[in-house]
PyMOL Python script that loads the backbone (N, CA, C, O; Angstrom):
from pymol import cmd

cmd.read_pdbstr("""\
ATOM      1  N   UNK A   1     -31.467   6.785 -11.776  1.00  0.00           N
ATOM      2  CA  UNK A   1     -30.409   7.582 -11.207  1.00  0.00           C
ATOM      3  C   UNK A   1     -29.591   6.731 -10.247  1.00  0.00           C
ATOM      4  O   UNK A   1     -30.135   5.919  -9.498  1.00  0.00           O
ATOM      5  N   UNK A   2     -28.327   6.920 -10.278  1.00  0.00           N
ATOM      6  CA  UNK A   2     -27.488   5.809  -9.413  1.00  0.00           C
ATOM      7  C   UNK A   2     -27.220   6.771  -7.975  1.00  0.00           C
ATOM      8  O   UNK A   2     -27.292   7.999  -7.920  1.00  0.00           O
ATOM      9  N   UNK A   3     -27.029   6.224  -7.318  1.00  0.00           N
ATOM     10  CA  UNK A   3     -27.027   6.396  -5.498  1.00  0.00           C
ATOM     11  C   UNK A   3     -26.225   5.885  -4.865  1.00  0.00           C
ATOM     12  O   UNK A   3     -26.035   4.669  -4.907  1.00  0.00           O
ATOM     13  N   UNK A   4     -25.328   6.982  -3.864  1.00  0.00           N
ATOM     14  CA  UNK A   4     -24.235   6.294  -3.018  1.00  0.00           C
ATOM     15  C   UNK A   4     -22.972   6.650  -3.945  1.00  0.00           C
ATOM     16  O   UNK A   4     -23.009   6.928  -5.144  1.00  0.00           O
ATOM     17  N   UNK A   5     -21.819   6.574  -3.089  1.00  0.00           N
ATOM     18  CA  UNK A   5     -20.221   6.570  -3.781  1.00  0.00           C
ATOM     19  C   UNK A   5     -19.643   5.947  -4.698  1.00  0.00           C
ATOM     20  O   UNK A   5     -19.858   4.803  -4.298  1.00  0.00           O
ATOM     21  N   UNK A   6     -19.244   5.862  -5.346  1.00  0.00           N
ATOM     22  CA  UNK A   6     -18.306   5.309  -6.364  1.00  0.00           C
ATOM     23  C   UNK A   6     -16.905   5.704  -6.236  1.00  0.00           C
ATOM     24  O   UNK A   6     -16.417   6.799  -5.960  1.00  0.00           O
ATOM     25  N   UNK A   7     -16.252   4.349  -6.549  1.00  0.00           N
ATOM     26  CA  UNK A   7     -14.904   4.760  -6.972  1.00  0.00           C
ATOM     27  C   UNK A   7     -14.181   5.022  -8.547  1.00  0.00           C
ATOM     28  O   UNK A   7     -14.303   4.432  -9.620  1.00  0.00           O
ATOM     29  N   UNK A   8     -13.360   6.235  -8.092  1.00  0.00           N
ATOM     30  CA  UNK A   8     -12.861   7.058  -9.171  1.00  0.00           C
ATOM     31  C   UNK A   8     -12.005   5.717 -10.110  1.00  0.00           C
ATOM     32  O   UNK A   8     -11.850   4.648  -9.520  1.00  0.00           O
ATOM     33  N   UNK A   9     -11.585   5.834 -11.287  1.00  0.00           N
ATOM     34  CA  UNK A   9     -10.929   4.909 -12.369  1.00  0.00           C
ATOM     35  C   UNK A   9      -9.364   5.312 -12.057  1.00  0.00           C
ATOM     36  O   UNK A   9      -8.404   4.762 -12.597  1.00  0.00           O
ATOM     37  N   UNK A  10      -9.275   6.422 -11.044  1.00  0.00           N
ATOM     38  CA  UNK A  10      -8.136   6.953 -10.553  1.00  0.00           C
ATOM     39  C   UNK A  10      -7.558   6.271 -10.014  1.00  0.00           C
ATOM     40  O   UNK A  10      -6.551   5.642 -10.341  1.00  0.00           O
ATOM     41  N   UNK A  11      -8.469   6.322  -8.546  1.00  0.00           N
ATOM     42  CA  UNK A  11      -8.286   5.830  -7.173  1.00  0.00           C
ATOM     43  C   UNK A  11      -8.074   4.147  -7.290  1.00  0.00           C
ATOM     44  O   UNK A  11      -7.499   3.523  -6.398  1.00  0.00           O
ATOM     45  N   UNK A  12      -8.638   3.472  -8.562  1.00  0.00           N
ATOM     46  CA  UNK A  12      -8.415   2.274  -9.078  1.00  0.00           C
ATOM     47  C   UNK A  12      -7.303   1.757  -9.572  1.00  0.00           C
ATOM     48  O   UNK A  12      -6.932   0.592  -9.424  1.00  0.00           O
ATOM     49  N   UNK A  13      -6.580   2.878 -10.351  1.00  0.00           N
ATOM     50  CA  UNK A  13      -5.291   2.675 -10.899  1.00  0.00           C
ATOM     51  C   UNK A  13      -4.750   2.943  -9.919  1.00  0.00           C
ATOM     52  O   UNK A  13      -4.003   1.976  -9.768  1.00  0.00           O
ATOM     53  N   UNK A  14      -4.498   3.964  -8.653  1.00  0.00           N
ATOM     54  CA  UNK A  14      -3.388   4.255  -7.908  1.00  0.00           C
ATOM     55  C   UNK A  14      -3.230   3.130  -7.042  1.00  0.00           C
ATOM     56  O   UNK A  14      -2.118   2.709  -6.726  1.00  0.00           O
ATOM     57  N   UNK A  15      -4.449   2.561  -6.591  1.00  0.00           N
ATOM     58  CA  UNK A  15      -3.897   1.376  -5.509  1.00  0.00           C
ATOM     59  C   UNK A  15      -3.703   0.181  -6.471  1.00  0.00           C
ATOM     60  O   UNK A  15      -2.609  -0.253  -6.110  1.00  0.00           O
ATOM     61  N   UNK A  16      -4.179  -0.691  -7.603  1.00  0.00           N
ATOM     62  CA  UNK A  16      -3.034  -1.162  -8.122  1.00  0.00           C
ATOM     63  C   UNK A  16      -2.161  -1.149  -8.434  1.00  0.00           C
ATOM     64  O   UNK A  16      -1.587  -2.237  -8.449  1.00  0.00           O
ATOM     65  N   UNK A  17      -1.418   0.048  -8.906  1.00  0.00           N
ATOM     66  CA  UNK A  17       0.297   0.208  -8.936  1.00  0.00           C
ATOM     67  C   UNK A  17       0.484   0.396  -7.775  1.00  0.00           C
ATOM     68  O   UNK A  17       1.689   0.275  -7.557  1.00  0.00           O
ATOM     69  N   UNK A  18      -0.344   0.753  -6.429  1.00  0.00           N
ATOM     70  CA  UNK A  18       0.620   0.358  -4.772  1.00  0.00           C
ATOM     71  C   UNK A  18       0.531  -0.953  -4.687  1.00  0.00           C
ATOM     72  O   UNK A  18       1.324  -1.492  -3.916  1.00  0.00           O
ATOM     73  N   UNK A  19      -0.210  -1.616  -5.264  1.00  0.00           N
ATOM     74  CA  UNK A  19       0.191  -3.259  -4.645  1.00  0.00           C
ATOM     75  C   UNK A  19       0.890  -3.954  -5.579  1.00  0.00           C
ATOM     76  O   UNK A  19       1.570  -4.926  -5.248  1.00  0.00           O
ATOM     77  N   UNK A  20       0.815  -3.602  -6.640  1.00  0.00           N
ATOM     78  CA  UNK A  20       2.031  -3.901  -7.617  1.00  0.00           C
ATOM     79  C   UNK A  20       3.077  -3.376  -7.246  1.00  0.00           C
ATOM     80  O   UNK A  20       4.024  -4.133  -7.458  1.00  0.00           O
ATOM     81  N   UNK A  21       3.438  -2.208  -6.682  1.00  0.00           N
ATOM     82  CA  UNK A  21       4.295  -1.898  -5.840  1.00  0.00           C
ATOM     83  C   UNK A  21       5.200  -2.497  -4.701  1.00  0.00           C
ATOM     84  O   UNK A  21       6.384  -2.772  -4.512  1.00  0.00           O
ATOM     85  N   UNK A  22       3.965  -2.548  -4.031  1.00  0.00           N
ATOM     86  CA  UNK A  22       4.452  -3.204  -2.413  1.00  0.00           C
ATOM     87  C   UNK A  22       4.763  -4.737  -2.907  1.00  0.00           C
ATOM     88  O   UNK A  22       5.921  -5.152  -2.955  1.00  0.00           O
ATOM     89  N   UNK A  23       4.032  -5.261  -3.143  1.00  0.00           N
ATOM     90  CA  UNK A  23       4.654  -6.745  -3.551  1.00  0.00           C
ATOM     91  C   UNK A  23       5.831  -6.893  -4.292  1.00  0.00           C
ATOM     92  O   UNK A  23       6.326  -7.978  -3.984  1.00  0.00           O
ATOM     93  N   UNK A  24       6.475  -6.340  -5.082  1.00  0.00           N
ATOM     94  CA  UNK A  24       7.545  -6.080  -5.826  1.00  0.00           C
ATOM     95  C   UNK A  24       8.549  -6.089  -5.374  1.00  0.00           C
ATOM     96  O   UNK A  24       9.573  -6.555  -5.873  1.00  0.00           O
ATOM     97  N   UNK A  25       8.347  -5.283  -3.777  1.00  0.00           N
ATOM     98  CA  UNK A  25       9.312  -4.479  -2.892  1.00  0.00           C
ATOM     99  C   UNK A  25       9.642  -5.366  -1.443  1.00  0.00           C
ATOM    100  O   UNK A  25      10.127  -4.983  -0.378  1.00  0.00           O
ATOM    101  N   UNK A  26       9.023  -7.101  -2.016  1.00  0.00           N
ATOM    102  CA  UNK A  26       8.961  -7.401  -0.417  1.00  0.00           C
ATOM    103  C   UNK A  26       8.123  -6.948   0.176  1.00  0.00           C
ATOM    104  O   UNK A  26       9.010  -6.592   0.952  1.00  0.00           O
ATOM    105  N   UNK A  27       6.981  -6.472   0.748  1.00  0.00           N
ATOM    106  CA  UNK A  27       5.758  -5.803   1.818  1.00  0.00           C
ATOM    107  C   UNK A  27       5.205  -7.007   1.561  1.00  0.00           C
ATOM    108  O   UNK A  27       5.145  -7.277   0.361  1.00  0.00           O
ATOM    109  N   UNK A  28       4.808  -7.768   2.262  1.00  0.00           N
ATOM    110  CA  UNK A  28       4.041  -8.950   2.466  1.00  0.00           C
ATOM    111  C   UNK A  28       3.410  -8.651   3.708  1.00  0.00           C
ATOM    112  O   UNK A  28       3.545  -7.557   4.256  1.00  0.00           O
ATOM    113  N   UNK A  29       2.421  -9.995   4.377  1.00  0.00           N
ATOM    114  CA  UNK A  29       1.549 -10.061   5.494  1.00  0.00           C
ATOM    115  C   UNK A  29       2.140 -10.848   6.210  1.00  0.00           C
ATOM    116  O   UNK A  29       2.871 -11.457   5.430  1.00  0.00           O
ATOM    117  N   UNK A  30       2.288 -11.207   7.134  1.00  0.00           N
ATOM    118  CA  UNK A  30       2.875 -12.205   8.185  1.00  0.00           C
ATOM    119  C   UNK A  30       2.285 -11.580   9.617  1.00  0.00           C
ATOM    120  O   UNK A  30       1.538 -12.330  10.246  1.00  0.00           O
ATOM    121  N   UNK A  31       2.519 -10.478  10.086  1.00  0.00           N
ATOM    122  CA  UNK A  31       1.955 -10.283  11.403  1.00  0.00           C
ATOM    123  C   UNK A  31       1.697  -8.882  11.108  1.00  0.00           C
ATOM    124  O   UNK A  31       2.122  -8.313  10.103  1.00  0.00           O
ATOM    125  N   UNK A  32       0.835  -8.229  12.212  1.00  0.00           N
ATOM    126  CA  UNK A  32       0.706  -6.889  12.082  1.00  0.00           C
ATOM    127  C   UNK A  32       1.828  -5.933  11.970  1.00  0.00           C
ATOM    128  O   UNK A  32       1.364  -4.825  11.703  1.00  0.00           O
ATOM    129  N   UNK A  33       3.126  -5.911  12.066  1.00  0.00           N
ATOM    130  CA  UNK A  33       3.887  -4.974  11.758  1.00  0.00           C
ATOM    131  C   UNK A  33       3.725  -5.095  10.313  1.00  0.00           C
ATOM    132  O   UNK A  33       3.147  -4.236   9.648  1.00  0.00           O
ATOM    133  N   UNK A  34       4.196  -6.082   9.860  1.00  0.00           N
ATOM    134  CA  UNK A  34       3.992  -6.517   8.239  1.00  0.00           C
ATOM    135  C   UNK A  34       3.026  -6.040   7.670  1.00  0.00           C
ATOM    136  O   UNK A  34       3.261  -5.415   6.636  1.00  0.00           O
ATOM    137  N   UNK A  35       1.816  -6.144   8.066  1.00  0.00           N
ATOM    138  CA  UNK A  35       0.529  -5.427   7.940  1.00  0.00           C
ATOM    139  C   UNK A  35       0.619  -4.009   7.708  1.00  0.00           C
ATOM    140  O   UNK A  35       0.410  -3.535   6.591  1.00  0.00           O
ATOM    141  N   UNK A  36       0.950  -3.239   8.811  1.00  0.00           N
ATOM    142  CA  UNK A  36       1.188  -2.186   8.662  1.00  0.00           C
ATOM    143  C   UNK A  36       1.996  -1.526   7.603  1.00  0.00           C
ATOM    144  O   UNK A  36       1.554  -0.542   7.009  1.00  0.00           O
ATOM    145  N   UNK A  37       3.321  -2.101   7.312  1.00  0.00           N
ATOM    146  CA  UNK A  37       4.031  -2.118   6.686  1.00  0.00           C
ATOM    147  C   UNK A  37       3.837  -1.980   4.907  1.00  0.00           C
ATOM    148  O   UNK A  37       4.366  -1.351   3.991  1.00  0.00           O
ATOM    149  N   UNK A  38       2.497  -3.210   5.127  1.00  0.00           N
ATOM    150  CA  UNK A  38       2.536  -3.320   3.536  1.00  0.00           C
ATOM    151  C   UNK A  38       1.330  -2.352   3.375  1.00  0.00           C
ATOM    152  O   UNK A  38       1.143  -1.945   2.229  1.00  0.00           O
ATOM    153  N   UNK A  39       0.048  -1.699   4.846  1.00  0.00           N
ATOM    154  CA  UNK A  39      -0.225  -0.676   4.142  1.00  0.00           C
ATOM    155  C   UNK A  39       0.146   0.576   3.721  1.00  0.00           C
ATOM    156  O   UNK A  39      -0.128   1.353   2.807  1.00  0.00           O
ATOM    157  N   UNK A  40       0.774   0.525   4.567  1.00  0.00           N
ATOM    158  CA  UNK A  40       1.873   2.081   4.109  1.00  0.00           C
ATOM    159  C   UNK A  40       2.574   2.476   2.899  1.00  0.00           C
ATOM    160  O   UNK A  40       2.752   3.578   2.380  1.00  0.00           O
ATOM    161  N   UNK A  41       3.000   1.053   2.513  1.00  0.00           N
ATOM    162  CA  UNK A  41       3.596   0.747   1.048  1.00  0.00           C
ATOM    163  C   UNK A  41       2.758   0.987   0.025  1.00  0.00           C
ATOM    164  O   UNK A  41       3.084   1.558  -1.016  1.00  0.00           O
ATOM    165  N   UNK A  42       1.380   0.450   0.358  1.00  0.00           N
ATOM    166  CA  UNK A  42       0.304   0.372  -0.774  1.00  0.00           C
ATOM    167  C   UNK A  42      -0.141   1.662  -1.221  1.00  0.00           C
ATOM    168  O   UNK A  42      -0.331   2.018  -2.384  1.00  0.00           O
ATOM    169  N   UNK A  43      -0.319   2.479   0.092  1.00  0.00           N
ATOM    170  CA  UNK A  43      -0.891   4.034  -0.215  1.00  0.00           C
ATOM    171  C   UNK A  43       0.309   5.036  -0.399  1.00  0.00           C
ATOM    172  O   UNK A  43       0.039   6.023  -1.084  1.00  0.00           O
ATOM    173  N   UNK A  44       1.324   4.965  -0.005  1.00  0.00           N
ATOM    174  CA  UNK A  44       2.717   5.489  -0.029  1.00  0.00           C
ATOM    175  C   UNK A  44       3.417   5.270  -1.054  1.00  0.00           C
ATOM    176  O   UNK A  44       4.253   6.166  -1.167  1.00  0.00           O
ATOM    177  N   UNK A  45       3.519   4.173  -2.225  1.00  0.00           N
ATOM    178  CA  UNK A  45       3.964   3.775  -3.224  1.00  0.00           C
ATOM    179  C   UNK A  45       4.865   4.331  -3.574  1.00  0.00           C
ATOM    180  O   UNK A  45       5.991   3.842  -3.486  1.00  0.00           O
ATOM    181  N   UNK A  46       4.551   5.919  -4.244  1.00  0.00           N
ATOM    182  CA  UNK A  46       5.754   7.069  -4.500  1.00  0.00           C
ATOM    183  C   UNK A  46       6.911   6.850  -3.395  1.00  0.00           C
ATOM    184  O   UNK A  46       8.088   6.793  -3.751  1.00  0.00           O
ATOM    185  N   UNK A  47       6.579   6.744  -2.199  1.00  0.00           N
ATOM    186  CA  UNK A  47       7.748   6.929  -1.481  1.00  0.00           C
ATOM    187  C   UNK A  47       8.486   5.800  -1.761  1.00  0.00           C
ATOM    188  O   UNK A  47       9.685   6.037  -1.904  1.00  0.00           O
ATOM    189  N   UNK A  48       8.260   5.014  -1.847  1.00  0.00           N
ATOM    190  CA  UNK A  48       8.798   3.102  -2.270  1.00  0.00           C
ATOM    191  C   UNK A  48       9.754   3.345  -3.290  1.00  0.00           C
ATOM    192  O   UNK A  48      10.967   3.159  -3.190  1.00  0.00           O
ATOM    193  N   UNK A  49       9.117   3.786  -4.310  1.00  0.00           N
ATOM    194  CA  UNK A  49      10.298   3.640  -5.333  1.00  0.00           C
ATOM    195  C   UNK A  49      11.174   5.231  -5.172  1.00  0.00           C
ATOM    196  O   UNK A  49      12.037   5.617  -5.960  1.00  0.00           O
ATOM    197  N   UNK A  50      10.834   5.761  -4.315  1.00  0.00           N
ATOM    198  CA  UNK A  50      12.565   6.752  -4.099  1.00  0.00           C
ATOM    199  C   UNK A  50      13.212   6.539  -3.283  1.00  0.00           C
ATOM    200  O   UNK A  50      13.958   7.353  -2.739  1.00  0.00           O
ATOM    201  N   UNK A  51      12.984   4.610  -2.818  1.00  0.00           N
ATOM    202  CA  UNK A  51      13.685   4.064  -1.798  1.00  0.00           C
ATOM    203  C   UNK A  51      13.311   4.259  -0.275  1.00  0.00           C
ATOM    204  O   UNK A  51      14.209   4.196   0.565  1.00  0.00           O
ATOM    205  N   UNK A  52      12.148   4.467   0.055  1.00  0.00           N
ATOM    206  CA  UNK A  52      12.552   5.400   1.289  1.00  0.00           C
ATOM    207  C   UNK A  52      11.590   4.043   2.176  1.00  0.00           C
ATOM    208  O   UNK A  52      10.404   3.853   1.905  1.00  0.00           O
ATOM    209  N   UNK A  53      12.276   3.275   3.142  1.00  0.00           N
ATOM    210  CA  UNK A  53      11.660   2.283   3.938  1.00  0.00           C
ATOM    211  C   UNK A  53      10.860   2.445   4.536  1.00  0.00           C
ATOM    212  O   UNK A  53      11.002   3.358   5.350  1.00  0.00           O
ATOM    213  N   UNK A  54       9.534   1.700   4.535  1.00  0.00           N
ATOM    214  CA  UNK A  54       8.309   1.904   5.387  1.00  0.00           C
ATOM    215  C   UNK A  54       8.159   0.968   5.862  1.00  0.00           C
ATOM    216  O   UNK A  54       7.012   0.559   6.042  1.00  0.00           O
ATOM    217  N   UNK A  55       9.577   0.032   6.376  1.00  0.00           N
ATOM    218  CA  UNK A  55       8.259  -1.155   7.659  1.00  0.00           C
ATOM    219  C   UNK A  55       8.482  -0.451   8.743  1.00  0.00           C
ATOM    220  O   UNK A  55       9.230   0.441   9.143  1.00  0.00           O
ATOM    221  N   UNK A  56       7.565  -1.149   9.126  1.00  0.00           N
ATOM    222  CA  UNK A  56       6.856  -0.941  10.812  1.00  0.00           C
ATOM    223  C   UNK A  56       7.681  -1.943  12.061  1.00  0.00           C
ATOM    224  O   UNK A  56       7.765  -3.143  11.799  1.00  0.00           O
ATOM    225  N   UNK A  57       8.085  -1.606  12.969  1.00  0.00           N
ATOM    226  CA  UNK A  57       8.420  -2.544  13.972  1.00  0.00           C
ATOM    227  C   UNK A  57       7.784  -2.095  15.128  1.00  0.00           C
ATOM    228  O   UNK A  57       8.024  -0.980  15.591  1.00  0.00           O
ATOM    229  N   UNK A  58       6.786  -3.074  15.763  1.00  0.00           N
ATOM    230  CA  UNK A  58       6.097  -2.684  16.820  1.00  0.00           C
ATOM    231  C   UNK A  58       6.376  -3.377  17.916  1.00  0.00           C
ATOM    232  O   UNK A  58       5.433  -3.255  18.697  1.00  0.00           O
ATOM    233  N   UNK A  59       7.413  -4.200  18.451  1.00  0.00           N
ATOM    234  CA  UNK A  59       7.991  -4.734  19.646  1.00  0.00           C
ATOM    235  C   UNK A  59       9.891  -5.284  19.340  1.00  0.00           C
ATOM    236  O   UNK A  59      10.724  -4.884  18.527  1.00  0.00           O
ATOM    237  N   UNK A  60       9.938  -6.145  20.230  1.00  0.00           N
ATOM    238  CA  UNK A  60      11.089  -6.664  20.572  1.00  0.00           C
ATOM    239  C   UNK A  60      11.131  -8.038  19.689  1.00  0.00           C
ATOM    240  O   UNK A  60      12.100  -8.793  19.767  1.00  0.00           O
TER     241      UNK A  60
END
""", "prot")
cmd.dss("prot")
cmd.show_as("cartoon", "prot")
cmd.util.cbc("prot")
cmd.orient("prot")
C-alpha cells in the first residue's frame, strides 16, 4: 500500500504550462521582486496570457 501525498498528473501539467508560461513572458529570477514576480506568473498563468502584469516592485 503506498503512503503519504502524491501529486495529481493535473497539478503536473498546470505548473508546466505556468513555467512555460512565465518564461515565454519574460518572468525570470534576478532578485526577489523578480522572484516574486515569476511566482505569481507560474501559478497565475491564466492571468498572463489575458495580458494582465504581475511583476512585483518592492523598493526604489
Amino acid at each position: 500500500m503506498r503512503r503519504g501525498r502524491s501529486i495529481s498528473l493535473g497539478t503536473v501539467l498546470y505548473l508546466i504550462i505556468g513555467l512555460v508560461v512565465a518564461l515565454s513572458n519574460g518572468y525570470g529570477i534576478t532578485d526577489l521582486s523578480s522572484l516574486l514576480s515569476f511566482l505569481l506568473a507560474l501559478f497565475l498563468w491564466p492571468l498572463v496570457l489575458l495580458g494582465i502584469d504581475l511583476n512585483v516592485n518592492l523598493g526604489a
